[in-house]
C-alpha positions in Angstrom: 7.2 -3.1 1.6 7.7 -6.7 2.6 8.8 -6.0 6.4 6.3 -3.3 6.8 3.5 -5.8 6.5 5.7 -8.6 8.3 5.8 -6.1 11.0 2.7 -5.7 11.3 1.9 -9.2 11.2 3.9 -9.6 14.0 1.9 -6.6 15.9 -1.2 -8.5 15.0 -2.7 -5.5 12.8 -6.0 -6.0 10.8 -4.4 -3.8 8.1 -1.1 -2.1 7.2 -1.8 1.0 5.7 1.9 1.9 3.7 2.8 5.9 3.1 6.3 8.1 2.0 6.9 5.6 -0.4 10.3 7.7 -1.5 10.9 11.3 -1.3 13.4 11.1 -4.3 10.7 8.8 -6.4 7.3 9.6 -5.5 6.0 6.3 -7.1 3.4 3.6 -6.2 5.3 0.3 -5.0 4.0 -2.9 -6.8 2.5 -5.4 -4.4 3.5 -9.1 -4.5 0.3 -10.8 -4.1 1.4 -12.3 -0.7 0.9 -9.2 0.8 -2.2 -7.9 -1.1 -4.8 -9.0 1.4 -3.4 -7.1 4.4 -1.7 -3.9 2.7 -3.2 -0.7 1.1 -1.4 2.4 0.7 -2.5 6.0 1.2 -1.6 9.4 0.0 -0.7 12.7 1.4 -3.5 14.4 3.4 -5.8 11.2 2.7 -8.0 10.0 5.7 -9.2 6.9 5.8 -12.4 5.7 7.7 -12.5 2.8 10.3 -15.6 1.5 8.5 -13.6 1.0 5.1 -10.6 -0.9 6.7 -12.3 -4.1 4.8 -12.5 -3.0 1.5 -9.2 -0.9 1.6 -6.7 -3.9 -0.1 -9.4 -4.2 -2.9 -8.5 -0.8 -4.1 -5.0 -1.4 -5.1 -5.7 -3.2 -8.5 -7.9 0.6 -9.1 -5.3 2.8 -8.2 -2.3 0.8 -11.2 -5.5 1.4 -13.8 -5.6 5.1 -12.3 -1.9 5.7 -12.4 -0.1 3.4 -14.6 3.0 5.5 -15.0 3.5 5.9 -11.4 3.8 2.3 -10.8 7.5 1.5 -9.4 8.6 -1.6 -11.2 11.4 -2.1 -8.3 10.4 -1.8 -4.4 14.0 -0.1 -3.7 12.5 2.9 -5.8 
């Protein structure tokens, strides 16, 4: 997750939006809190509207309360 959002420093994007997490453990990656104000993640067939790009990062701390259990402890899951 790390060089995704590295890479897209580098690009000079507003936001990194992270998806196909792994197809052999479909879990949500854990964000170190370096990267929290710059990376969401997204799920299969979600859309995501321009106008929310702001507010996107903020819903990461929602989404472990939502899924708990699908929380990967280890980003090489």
């Amino acid at each position: 997750m790390g060089e995704a959002v590295e890479a897209g420093d580098a690009a000079g994007a507003y936001r990194v939006i992270l998806t196909h997490f792994s197809q052999r453990y479909p879990k949500i990656p854990v964000f170190d809190e370096t990267y929290m104000h710059k990376a969401c993640i997204a799920f299969d067939l979600m859309s995501v509207n321009l106008a929310d790009l702001p507010m996107l990062p903020s819903v990461v701390p929602y989404l472990k309360l939502l899924f708990p259990d699908e929380m990967s402890i280890n980003e090489a899951d």
